[in-house]
N, C-alpha and C positions, 0 to 999 in steps of 0.2 A: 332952852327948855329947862324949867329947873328939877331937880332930882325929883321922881315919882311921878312928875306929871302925865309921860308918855301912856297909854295903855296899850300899848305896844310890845311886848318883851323886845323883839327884835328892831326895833325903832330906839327901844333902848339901849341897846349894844350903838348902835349906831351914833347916839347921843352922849356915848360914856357915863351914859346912867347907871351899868349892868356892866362888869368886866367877866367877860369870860376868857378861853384859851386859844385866841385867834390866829387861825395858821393859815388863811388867807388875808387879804384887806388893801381890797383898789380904789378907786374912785367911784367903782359902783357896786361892788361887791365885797361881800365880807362870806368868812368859814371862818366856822370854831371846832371843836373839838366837846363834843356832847357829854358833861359829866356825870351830870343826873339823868336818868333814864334812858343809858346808854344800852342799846343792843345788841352791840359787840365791840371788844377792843379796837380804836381806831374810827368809832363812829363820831361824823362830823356831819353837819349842816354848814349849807349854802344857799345866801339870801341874796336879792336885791338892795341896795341900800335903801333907793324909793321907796317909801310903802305903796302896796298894792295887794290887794287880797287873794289875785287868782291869778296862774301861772297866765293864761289869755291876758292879761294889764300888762303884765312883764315888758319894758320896752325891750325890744330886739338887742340894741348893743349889750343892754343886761345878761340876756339871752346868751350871747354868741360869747361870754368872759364866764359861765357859769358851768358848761360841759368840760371845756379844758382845765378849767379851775380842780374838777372833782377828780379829773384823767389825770392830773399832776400828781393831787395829793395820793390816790390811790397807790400812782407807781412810787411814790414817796415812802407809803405803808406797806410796800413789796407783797401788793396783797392781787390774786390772780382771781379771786374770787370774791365777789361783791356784790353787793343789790343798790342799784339807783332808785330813790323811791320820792317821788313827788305826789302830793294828794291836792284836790279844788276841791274846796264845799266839805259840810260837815257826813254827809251821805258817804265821801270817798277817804272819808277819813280823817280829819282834816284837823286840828285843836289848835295850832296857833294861823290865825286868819292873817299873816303874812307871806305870801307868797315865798314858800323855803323847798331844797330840795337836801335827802339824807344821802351820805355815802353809808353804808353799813357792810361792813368785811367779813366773809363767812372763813373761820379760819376751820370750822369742822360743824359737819352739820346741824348739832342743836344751836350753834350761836347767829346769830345776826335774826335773820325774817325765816320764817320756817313756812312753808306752802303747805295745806294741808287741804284747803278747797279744789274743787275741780272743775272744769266748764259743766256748762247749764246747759242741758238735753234739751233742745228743740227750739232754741232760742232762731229764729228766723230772720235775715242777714237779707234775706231776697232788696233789689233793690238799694240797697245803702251805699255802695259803688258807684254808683249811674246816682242819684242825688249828691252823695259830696262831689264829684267831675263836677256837676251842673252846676253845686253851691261854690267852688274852687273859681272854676271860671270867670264866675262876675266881677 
């Protein structure tokens, strides 16, 4: 792929189109270390190499190299406090449509992701239990 043609950022990393500060990088996995629009000291992204837009494409082996990838680097970053943050779809959040997930390190409360919403009053659950079992099982 020659330089620029990915539209990809993280497709780009992957092509050596895009150097960033790579503190993971397997065969299927890559983690960098977030320069620009970093949300606390120590915040890093972790991707599949494949492209795929949505954590559901993610092949399983991907999958199963991507939680201990983050649990490494975390304990690496001696950090005891942290937000795992994965988004699908533009609705959850979502701006690079590569399937990525953020390590973000709270070293004191205004840094990293700050919660400030609260559950939705009356939202009704009746049933969702007894439909995934049913949808699970097939």
């Amino acid at each position: 792929m020659s330089a620029g043609a990915s539209p990809c950022v993280l497709c780009q990393i992957v092509c050596g189109e895009l150097h960033v500060d790579l503190v993971v990088d397997t065969e299927r996995i890559a983690g960098f270390v977030v320069r620009r629009e970093a949300y606390s000291r120590g915040h890093c992204v972790f991707f599949p190499k494949r492209h795929t837009s949505s954590l559901h494409d993610v092949d399983d082996l991907d999958l199963a190299e991507l939680l201990p990838a983050i649990k490494t680097v975390a304990a690496a970053l001696e950090v005891t406090s942290y937000n795992v943050l994965q988004s699908n779809g533009a609705l959850a959040g979502q701006t690079v449509f590569h399937a990525h997930v953020h390590l973000i390190p709270k070293t004191q409360a205004a840094d990293g992701l700050c919660r400030d919403n609260q559950p939705s009053p009356g939202i009704d659950q009746t049933g969702i239990a007894e439909r995934l079992r049913a949808r699970l099982a097939r």
